[in-house]
Each structure stands twice: as C-alpha cells, then as structure tokens.
C-alpha positions in Angstrom: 31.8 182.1 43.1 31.6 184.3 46.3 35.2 182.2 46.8 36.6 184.0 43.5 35.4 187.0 44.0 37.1 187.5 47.8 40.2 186.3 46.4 40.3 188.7 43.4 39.4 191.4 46.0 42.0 190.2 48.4 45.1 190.0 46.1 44.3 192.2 42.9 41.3 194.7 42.9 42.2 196.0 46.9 38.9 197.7 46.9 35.1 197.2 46.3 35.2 200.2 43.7 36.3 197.6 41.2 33.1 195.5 41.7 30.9 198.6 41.7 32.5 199.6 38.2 31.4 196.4 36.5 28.4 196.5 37.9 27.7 200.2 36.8 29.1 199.4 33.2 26.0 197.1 33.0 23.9 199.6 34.7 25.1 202.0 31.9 25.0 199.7 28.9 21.4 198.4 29.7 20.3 202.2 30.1 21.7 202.4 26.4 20.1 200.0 25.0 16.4 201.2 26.6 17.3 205.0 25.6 19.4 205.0 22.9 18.3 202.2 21.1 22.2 200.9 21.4 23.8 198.7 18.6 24.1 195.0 18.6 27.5 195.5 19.7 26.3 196.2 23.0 24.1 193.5 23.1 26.5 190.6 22.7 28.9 192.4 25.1 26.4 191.8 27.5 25.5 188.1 26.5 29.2 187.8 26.6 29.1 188.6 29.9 26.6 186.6 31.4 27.3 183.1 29.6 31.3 183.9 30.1 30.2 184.1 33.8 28.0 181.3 33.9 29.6 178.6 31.6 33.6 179.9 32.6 34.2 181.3 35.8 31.0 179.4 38.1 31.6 175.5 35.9 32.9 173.5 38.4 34.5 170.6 35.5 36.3 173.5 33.7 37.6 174.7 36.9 38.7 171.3 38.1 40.3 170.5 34.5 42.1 173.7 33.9 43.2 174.1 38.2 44.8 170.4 37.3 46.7 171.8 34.2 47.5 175.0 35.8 48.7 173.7 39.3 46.5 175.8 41.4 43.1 177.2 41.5 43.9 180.7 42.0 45.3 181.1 38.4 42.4 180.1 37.0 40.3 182.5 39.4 42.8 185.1 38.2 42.4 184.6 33.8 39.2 183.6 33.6 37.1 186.9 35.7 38.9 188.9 33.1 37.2 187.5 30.1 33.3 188.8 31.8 34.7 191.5 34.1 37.6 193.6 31.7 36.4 193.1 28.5 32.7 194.6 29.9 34.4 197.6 31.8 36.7 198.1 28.4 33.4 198.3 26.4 31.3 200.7 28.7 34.4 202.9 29.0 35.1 203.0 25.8 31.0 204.2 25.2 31.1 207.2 27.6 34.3 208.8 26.0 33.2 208.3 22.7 29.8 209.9 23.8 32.0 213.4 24.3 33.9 215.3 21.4 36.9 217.8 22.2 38.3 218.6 25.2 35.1 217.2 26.8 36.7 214.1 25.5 40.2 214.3 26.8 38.1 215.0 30.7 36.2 212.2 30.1 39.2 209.8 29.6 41.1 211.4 32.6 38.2 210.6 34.9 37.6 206.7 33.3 40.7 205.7 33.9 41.1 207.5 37.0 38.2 205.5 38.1 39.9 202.0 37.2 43.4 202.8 38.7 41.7 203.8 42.1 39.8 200.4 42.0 42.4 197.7 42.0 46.3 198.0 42.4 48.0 199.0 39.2 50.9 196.8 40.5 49.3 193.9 42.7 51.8 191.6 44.9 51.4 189.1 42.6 52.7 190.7 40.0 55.6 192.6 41.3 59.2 192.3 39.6 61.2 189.6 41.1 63.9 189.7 43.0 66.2 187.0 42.1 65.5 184.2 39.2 63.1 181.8 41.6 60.7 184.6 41.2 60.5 184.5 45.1 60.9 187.1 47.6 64.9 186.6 48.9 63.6 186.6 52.7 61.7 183.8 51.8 64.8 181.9 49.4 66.8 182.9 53.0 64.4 181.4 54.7 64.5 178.2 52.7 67.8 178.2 52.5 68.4 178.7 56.3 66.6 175.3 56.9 68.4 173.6 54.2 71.4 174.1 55.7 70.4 173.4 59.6 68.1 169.8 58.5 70.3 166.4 58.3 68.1 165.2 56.2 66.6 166.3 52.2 62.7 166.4 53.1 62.1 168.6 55.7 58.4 169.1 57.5 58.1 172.5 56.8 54.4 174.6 57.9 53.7 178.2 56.6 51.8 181.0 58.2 49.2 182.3 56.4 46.6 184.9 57.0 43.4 183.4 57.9 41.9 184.6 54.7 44.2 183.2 52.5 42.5 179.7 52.2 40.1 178.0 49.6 36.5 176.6 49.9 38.6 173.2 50.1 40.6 173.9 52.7 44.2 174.6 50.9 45.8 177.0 50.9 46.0 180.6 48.3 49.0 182.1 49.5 51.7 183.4 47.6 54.3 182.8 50.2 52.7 179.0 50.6 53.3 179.1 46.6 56.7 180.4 46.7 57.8 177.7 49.3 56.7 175.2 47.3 58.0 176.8 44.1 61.9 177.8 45.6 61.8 174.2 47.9 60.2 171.4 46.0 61.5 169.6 48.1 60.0 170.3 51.5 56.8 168.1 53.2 54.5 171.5 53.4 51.7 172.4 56.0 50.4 175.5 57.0 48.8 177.1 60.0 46.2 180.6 59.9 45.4 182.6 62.3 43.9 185.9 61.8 45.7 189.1 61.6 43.6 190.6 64.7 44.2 188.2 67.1 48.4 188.9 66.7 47.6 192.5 67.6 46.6 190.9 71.0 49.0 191.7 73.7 47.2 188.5 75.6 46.7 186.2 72.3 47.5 183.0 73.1 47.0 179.6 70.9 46.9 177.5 74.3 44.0 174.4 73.3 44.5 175.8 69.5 48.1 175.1 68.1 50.2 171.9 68.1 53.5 171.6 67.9 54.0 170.1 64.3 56.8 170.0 62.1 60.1 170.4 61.7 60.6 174.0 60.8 58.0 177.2 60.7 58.1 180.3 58.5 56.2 182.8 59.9 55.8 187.1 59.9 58.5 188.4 62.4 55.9 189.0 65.0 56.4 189.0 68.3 52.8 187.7 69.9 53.1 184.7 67.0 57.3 183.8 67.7 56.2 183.8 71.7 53.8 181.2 71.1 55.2 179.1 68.9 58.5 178.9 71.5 56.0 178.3 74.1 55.2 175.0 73.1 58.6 173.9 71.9 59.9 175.9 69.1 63.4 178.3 68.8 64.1 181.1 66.4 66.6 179.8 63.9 66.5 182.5 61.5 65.4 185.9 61.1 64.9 188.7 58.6 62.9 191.9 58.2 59.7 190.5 57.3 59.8 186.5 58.3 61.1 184.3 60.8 62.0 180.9 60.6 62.0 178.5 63.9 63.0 175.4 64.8 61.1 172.6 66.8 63.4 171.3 70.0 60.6 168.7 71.4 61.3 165.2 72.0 59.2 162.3 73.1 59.0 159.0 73.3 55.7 157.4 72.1 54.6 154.1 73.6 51.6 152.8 71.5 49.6 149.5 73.2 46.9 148.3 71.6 43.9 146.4 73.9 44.1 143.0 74.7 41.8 140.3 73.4 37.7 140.9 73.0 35.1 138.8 73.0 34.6 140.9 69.5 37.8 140.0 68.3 37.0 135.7 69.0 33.5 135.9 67.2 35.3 138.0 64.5 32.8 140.9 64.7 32.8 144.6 63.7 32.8 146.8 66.8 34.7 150.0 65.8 33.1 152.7 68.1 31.0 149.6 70.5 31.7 148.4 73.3 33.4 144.8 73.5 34.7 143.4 77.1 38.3 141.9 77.5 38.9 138.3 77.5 40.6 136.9 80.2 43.4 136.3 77.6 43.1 139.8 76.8 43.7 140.7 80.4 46.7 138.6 80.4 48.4 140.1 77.7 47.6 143.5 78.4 49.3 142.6 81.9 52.3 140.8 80.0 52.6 143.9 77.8 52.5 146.4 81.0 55.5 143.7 82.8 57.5 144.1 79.6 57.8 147.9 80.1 59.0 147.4 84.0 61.3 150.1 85.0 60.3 153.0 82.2 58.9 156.0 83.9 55.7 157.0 82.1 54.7 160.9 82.1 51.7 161.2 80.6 48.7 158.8 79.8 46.4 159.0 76.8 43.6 156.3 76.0 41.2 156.0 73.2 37.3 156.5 75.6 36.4 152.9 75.2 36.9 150.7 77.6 38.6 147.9 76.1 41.5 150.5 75.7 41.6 152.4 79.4 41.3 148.7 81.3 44.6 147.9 78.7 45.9 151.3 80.2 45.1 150.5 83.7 47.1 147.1 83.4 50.0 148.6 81.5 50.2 150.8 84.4 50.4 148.4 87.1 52.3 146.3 85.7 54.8 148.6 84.5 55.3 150.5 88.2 53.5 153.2 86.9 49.9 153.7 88.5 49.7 156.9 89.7 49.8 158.8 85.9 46.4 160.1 85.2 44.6 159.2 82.4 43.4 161.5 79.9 40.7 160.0 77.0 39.9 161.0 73.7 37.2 159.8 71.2 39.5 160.6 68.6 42.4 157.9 69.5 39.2 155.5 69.2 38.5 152.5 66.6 37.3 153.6 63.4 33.6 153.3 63.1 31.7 150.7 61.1 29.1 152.6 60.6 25.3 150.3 59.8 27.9 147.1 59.9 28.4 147.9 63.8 28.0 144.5 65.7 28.2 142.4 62.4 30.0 139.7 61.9 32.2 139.6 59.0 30.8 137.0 57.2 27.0 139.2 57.4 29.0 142.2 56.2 30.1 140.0 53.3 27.1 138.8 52.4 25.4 142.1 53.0 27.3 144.6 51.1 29.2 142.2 48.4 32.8 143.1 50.1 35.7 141.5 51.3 35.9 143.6 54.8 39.6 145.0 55.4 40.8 148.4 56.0 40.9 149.1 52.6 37.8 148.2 50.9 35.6 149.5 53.8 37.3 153.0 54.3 39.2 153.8 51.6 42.9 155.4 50.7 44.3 157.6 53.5 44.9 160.3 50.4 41.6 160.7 49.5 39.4 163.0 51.6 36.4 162.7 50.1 35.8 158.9 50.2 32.6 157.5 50.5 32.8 153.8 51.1 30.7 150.6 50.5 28.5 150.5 54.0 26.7 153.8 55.3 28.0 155.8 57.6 31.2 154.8 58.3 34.3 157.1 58.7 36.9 157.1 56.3 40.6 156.9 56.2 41.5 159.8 55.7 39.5 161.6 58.1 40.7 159.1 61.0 44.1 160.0 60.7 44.2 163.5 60.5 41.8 163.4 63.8 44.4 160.7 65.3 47.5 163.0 64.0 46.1 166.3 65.9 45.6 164.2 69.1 49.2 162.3 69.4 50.4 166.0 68.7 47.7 167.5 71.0 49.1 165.2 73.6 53.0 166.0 72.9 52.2 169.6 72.9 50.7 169.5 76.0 53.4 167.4 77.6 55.6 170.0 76.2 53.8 172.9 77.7 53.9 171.1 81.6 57.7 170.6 81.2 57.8 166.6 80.2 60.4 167.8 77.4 62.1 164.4 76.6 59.8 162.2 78.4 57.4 159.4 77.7 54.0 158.8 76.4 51.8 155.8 76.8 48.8 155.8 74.0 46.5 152.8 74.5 43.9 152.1 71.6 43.0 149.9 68.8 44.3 148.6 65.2 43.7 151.1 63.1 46.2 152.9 64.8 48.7 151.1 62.4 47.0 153.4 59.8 48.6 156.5 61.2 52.1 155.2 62.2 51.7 154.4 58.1 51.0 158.1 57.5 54.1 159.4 59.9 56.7 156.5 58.5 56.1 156.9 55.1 59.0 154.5 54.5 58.5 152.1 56.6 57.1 148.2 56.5 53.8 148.5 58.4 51.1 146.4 58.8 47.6 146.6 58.4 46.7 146.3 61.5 47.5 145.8 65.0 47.7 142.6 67.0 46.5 142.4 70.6 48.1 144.2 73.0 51.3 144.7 71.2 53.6 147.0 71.6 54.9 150.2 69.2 57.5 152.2 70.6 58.1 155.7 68.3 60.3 158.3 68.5 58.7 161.6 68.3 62.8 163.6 67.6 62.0 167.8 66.9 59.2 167.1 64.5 60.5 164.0 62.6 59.1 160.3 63.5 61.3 157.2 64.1 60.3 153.7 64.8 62.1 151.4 67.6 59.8 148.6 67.1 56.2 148.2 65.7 53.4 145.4 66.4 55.7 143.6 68.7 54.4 140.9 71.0 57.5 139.1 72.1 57.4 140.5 75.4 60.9 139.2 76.1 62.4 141.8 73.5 60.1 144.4 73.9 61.9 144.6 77.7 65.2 144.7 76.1 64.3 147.9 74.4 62.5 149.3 77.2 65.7 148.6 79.0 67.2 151.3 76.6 64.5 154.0 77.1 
C-alpha cells in the first residue's frame, strides 16, 4: 500500500496536498454525519471507501490477476486509487458548494477546485500528448533507433537508467522510459541500473565497487558525472540528444572457466556444495593436465570460487600453464551451490530422505523463478545463484577493465553449477547440466555479448589447439 501511494505521489499527484484532501474530505464527511445528521448518501460514500480500499487497491490476488492482464503493476495502482480516492473527494466537494447559495456559491467552487489543481498535476508525464504514433518520447525512438542501426545482431542487451525511486516492492522496474523502451523496442534483452538523483549532483560521485559493466548498449540522462563513469569502466557515447544519451560498451575478454579436479566427494557421490572436499590424486592430475593444456596463454587476472578444491585447481592451472605469479582473488559467490540440511549426504540418503531424485533441477529449481523454494531446507536456489555468479564474472571484467587488461584473459576456477550460468549467458546454446572435472570452458566475453569457443571439454589435446589461437 505505502508502494502505491509513493508511486501515485511520484508520477501523478506531485504533492502531499492531494493526500491531505482525501483525508480532510473524510474529516468533513464524518463531521456531517455527527452534526448534521448527514443522509445515507454520505454514509455509503464512506463505506465505499473503506471496503474499495480494503478489498481493491490492498488485495494482493486482484492485484496479481489484473497486473497479469494489464502488463504492469503500475496501471493498476493508477485505476484502481481512483475508485476510493476521486469518487470521495468528488462527493465532499460537491457537499461544501452545495452548502453555499449565490455568489457565496460561485467562491466556494473557485476555491474547491483551486484546491484539487494545486494538489496533483493537471497534466501528469504520463499522460502527456505524444509525439509520434509509438506514443514514446522521439529522443527515446532516436535512441532506440540509434542502436538498431550500430548492433549486428536483432536482440540487443540493452540497460536503462532509472531514478532510484522509480522501482517496485519486487524489485522491477516503474519507469516510463523503461516502459517506452520496451513498448518502441520489443525486441531488446532489457536491464536497468538506479542510482539516485543526489549522488549525480556529486562533482566526486563515483560507482567504483558499485557498477558493472553489463550489456551491450545504455540509455541514460545526458549527464556528465553518470556518462564519465559509465566510460570509465569501458563504455563510449554512441548517441546523444538533449535529454538522453545512448553508449556503447567496447570491453573484451576472454573467459577461461576450469572447474576442480576430482574429490573424494565426487568418488563417494556425496553432496558438498558449500563443504569442504580434498582433491584426489586424480583430481590433482587433471587439474595439472588442464593447466599444461593452456601452455603459452598469458593469464591477466585470477578469480577462484573460496573453497579449496577450486584455488588448489587454480594454483595447478597456473603452474602448469607458465602463469604463477597472477594473484588470486576469491569470491564466495563463484562457489558451489549449497545443499542446504542434505550437506555431506550421500545421494542415495537424500533419496531416501526427501522422496527426490537429486539433480539440479529438482533440488533448486528453474533459473526463471525467483522465488523458488525447493524440496530440502535451506538450500539456495537457481535463480539466486546465477544472478550472484553473473555480478561476479562481470565484477571481475569490470575490474580488469578499470586496471587496463582491455582484451586480455580471465581464469575462473570453480565447480559444476557453473554450467548453470553459461546456460543463462548462451541462451542458444547446447549446454550441459553440469560440469565434468577439471574441464575446460573458454567464452568470449565481445562488448557485452557472450560467445562460446568450447564448453566442458576434457580432451586436453584440443583444448591446446584452441589455446593455441588465444
């Protein structure tokens, strides 16, 4: 409710004055009713009210069913707080000028409506004429059409600015740029970043630790403490107009993703997401076979999931590979995905236990849906996972980026689930489930877009060939 009501505030009332008005046409009606012994009329205004409030605008299943039908949820914020909010105002006003005769009248109508044009916008953004048939603003169709006509390809990764302010209790976005994007370029793979309207007046503002470099393209307000960061860590002005900007992302890097060897988990078959399981001494041979097979490529920049299965794979790859004086940097979130109560079982006890058959899947759920809640408590799910992986990998380009490794090369040492992300960034791509044993993914990360030179490859013979190309 308090959701609702900022928005309306934000984008169509403009003031608190509108607020105070319904409130004081209750105020007014309820001192009616006390003093003047007011009709039923007023009555059921008042009831209409108070269950149009109640069973309308705060019922989460209408406001799931009719945000469904209507696209987005700030339409239905926007119809349904008239039925309570106008319809009361209409009726109050309507009492007071009623309540004069005359030219007493005609002064009491002048100040009423005074009253309601002060409080909100009598022409709100949203409802402005448009200026060409998309119903867009034409810096934004140029904007659109400005990456249209630079991208090789038909789906562009495209992310929005938007005011801090402008986002949902659920975390997307109520925007009318966002919407008109969306609306003028159906086409487009849409983000968005925020960042609040006070920090850009900042002549020291800086989004250093705070902003990745993601996506193809950004449209953004012409403003020259956000453009200045956002070519700081790898972007170019491709377009401009009075009002937006449109730039262009230039990084490339070369991903090299190598999962641990062999565990002791993985023999016995046992869940061990986030604990700790030693190599094997196979698993220190391959993770020295996969290191020999990348002989010769100059790595830049090191980044290991914490555990140690993962930086002692590292630490092989880079001495095997002529590469052992890159520092390492390691992140819980380039980790295994946690098992949660089955940590340490063996797959046959989480069968038998929780009734499932134990994959990626069943356990933690479609990469889609954020809200998942699987089978065995407290685990992670899916979806969380890879947007926590996503923001690393482009936490770690960025900041190769930012210390002048544009164009170089990126080991990434961790575990199978990773197969769950290159999934998410090669939407049309044959990946598998999982990953084996210190195989080897080599991705190319080219101005935003991801490409895959090989995935889940363990003949080390071939994986050198390519390497050989690097």
């Amino acid at each position: 409710m308090l959701e609702s009501l900022k928005l309306l505030h934000n984008v169509l009332w403009s003031s608190t004055l509108m607020m105070g008005l319904c409130l004081a046409s209750i105020g007014y009606l309820i001192y009616r009713g006390i003093k003047k012994q007011e009709s039923v009329t007023m009555r059921i205004t008042l009831l209409f009210t108070v269950m149009t409030g109640i069973l309308v605008c705060m019922n989460p299943i209408l406001s799931k069913l009719l945000t469904r039908i209507s696209g987005d949820k700030y339409t239905f914020i926007r119809f349904t707080w008239l039925l309570p909010v106008f319809a009361l105002m209409a009726y109050a006003a309507t009492r007071i000028i009623l309540d004069f005769e005359g030219r007493k009248r005609f002064v009491a109508c002048i100040l009423v409506f005074g009253l309601i044009l002060c409080a909100g916008r009598p022409w709100p953004s949203v409802y402005l004429k448009a200026e060409n048939i998309y119903k867009v603003e034409n810096s934004l169709k140029d904007a659109c059409d400005a990456i249209r006509t630079d991208c090789a390809h038909e789906r562009p990764n495209v992310t929005v600015y938007i005011p801090s302010n402008n986002i949902y209790e659920d975390g997307s976005a109520a925007n009318m740029r966002y919407f008109g994007v969306r609306q003028y370029a159906p086409e487009f793979v849409l983000d968005y970043m925020t960042v609040a309207d006070s920090q850009l007046q900042e002549e020291n503002f800086t989004f250093a630790g705070n902003l990745w470099n993601i996506g193809e393209y950004v449209i953004c307000p012409k403003n020259e403490v956000l453009q200045r960061e956002l070519q700081r860590i790898g972007y170019e002005v491709l377009h401009e107009s009075d009002d937006l900007a449109v730039l262009k992302n230039t990084v490339r890097m070369t991903i090299i993703f190598v999962r641990h060897g062999q565990t002791e988990a993985n023999v016995n078959n046992i869940a061990v997401g986030l604990t700790e399981s030693p190599l094997t001494s196979v698993g220190i041979e391959q993770a020295k076979a996969a290191g020999h097979s990348l002989k010769g490529v100059t790595i830049d920049a090191v980044y290991s999931s914490h555990l140690q299965r993962a930086t002692e794979t590292a630490q092989y790859v880079l001495q095997e590979s002529g590469n052992e004086g890159v520092n390492m940097n390691l992140s819980v979130y380039l980790s295994d995905i946690g098992w949660g109560d089955a940590e340490g079982m063996s797959m046959d006890e989480i069968r038998q236990t929780y009734g499932i058959e134990p994959n990626i899947h069943t356990v933690f759920g479609p990469v889609e849906e954020e809200d998942y809640v699987g089978p065995i408590p407290n685990i992670y799910n899916l979806h969380d996972y890879v947007h926590n992986f996503h923001m690393n990998v482009q936490g770690a380009i960025t900041n190769s980026y930012v210390s002048g490794m544009n164009g170089g090369t990126i080991l990434i040492t961790g575990h199978s689930a990773a197969a769950q992300w290159m999934r998410y960034i090669l939407p049309t791509t044959e990946v598998p489930d999982g990953l084996d044993n210190a195989s080897v993914s080599i991705l190319h990360y080219d101005c935003g877009a991801w490409s895959a030179e090989t995935l889940n490859n363990t003949d080390y013979e071939e994986v050198a060939e390519i390497a050989g190309t690097l």
